[in-house]
Backbone as numpy.savetxt, mean C-alpha at the origin, in Angstrom:
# Nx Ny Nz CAx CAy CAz Cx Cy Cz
-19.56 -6.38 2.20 -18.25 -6.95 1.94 -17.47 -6.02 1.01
-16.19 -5.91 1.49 -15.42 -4.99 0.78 -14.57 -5.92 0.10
-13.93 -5.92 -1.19 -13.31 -6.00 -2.12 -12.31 -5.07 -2.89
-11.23 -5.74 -2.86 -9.62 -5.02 -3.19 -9.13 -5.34 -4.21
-8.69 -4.45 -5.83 -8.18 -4.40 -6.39 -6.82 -3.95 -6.66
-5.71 -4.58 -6.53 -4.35 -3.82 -6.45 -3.67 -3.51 -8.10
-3.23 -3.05 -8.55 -2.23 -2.84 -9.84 -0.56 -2.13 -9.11
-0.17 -2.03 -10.46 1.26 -1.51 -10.39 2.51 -2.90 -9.79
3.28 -2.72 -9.38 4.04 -3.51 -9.01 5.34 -3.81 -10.11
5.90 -4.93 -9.89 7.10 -5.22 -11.04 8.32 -4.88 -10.71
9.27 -4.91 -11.87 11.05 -5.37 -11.36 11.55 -3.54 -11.82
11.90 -3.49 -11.04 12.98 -2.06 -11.08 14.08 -2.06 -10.75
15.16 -1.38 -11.20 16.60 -1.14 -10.77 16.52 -0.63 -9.27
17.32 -0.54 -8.65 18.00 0.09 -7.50 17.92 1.70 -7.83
17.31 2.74 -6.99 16.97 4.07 -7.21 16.20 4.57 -7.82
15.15 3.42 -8.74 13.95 3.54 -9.02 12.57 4.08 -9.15
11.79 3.98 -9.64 10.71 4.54 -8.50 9.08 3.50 -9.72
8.14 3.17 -8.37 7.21 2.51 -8.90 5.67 2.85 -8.25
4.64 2.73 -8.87 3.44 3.37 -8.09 2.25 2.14 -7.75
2.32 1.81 -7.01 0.82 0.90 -6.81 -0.13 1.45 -6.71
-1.90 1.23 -6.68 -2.74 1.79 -6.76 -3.79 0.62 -6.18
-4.71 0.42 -5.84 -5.27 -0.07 -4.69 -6.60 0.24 -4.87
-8.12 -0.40 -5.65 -9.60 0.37 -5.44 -10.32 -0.54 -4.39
-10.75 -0.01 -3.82 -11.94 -0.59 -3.19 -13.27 -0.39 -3.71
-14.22 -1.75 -3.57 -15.23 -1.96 -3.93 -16.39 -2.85 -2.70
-17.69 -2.09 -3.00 -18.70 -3.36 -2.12 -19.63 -1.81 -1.10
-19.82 -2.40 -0.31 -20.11 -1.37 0.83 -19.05 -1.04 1.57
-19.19 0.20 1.46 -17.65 1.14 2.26 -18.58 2.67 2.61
-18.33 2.67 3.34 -18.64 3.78 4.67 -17.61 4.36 4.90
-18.02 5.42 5.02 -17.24 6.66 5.09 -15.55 6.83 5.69
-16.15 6.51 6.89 -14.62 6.47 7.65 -13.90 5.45 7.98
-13.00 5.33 7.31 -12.24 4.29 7.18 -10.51 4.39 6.81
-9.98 3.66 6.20 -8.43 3.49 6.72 -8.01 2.34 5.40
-7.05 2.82 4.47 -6.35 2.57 3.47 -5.19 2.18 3.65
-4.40 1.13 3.23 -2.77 1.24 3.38 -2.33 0.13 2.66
-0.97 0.27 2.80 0.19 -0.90 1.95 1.02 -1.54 3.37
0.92 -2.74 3.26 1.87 -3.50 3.76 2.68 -4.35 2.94
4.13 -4.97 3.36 4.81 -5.82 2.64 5.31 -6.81 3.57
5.52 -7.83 2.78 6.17 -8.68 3.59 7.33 -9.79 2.22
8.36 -9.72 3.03 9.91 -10.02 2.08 9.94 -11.87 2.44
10.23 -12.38 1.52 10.46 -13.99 1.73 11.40 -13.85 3.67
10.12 -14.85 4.17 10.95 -15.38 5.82 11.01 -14.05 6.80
9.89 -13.31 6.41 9.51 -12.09 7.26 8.17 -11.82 7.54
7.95 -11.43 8.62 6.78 -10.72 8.83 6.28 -9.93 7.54
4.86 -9.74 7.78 3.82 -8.91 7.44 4.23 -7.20 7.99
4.75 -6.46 7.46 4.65 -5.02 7.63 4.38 -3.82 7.24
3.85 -2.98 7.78 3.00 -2.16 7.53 4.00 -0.95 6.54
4.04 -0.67 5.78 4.50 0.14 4.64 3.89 1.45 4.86
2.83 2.31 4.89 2.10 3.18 5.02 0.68 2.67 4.77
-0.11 3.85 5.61 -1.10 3.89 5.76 -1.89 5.23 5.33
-3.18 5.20 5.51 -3.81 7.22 5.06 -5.72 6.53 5.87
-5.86 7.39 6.52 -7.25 7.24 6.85 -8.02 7.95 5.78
-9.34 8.11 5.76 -10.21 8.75 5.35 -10.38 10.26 6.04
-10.35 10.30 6.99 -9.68 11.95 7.08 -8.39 12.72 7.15
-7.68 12.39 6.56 -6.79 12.35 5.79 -5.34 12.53 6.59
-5.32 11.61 7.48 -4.00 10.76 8.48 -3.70 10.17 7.85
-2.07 10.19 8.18 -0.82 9.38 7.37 0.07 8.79 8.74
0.50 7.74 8.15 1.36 6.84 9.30 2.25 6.07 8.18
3.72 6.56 8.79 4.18 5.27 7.17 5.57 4.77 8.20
6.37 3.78 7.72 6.99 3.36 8.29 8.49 3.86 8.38
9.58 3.91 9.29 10.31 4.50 9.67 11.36 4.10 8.03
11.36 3.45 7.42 12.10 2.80 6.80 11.95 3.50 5.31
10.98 3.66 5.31 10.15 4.44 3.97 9.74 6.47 3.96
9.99 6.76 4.59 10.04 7.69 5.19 10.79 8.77 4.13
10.20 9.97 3.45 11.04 10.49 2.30 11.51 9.84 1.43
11.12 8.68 0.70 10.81 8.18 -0.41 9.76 7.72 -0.41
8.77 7.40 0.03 7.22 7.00 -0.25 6.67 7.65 -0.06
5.41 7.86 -1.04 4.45 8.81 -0.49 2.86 8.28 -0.77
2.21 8.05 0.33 0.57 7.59 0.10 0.14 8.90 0.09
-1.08 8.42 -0.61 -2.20 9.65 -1.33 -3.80 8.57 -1.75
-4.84 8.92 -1.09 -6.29 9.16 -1.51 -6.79 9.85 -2.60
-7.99 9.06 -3.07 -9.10 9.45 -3.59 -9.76 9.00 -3.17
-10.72 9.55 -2.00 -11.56 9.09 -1.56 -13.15 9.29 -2.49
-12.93 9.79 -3.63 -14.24 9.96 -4.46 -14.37 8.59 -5.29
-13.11 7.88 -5.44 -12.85 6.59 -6.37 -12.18 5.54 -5.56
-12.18 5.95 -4.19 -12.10 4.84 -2.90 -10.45 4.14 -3.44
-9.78 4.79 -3.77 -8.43 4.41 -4.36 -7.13 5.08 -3.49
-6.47 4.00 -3.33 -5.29 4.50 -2.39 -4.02 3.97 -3.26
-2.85 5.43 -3.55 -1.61 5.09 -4.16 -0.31 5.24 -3.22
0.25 4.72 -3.58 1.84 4.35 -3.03 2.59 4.54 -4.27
3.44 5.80 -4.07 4.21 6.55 -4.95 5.53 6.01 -3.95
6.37 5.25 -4.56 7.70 4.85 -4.25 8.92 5.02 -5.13
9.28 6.16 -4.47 10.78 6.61 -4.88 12.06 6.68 -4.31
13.12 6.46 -4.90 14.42 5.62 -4.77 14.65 4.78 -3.77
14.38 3.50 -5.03 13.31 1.98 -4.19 14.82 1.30 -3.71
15.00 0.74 -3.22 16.15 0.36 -2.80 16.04 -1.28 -2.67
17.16 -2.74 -3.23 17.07 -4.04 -3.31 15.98 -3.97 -1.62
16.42 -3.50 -0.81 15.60 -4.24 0.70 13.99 -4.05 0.42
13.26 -3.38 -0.20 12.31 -2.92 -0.54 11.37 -4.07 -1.36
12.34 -5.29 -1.95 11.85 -6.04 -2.67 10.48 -6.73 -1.27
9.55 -6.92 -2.19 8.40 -7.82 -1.27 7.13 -7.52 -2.21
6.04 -8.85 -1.27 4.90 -8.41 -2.33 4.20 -7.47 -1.10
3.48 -6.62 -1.65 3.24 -5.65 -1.21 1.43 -5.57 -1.33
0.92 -5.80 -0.09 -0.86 -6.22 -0.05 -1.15 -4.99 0.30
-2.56 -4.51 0.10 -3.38 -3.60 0.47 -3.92 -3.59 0.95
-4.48 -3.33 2.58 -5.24 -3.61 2.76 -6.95 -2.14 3.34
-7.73 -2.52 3.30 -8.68 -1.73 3.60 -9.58 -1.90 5.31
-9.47 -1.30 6.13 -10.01 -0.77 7.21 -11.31 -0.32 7.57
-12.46 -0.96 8.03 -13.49 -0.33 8.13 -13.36 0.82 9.54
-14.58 1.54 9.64 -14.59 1.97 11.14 -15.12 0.88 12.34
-15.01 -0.22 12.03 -15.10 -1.27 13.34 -13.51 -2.04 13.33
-13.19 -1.39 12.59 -11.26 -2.05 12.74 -11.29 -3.22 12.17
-12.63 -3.34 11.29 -12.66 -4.75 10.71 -11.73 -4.74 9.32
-10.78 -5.66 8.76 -9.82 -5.21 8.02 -10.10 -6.44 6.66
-10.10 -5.69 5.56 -10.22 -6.82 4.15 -8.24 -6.74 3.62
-7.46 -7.89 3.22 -6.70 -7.68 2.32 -6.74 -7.90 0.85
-5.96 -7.06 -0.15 -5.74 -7.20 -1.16 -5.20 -8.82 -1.45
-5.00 -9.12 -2.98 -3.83 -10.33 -3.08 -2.51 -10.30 -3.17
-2.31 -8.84 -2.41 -0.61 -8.74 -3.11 -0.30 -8.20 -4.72
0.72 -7.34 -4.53 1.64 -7.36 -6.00 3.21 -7.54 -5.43
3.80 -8.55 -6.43 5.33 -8.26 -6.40 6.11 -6.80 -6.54
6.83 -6.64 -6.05 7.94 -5.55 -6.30 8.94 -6.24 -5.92
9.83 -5.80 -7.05 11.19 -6.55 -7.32 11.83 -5.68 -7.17
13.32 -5.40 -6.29 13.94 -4.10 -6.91 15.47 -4.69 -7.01
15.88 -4.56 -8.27 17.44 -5.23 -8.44 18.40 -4.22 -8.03
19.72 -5.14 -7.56 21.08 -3.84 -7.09 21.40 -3.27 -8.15
């Protein structure tokens, strides 16, 4: 069983910038698959970026040159470097972790607030 620790999160201005950070813990095997999703009050669940364990990136059209995911795969830790955060951006923002059977654990969420 894998287990998710998230930090970072909180209220920022408009053009901002904030970092989440994400550890995994338990049994974790090698190849596997890290990422941030968000989801905004009366919306879907969406995928924010992602980073595999060999070191693939997938992030969302929306986030694209202001976010940037990054690994440590020695401390099983995945960050989300978010810069000039913009009010639409507000959501809580889960982590979730990927085994290689596509079996998937989530985080509990952190808020991100971002004011106009």
């Amino acid at each position: 069983q894998v287990q998710l620790v998230e930090s970072g999160g909180g209220l920022v201005q408009a053009g901002g910038s904030l970092r989440l950070s994400c550890t995994a813990s338990g049994t974790i095997f090698s190849n596997n698959a890290m990422g941030w999703y968000r989801q905004a009050p009366g919306k879907q669940r969406e995928l924010v970026a992602e980073a595999t364990s060999g070191g693939n990136t997938n992030y969302a059209d929306s986030v694209k040159g202001r976010f940037t995911i990054a690994r440590d795969n020695a401390k099983n830790t995945v960050y989300l470097q978010m810069n000039s955060l913009k009010p639409e951006d507000t959501a809580v923002y889960y982590c979730r972790f990927t085994n290689y059977r596509a079996v998937y654990v989530w985080g509990k969420g952190t808020l991100v607030t971002v004011s106009a």
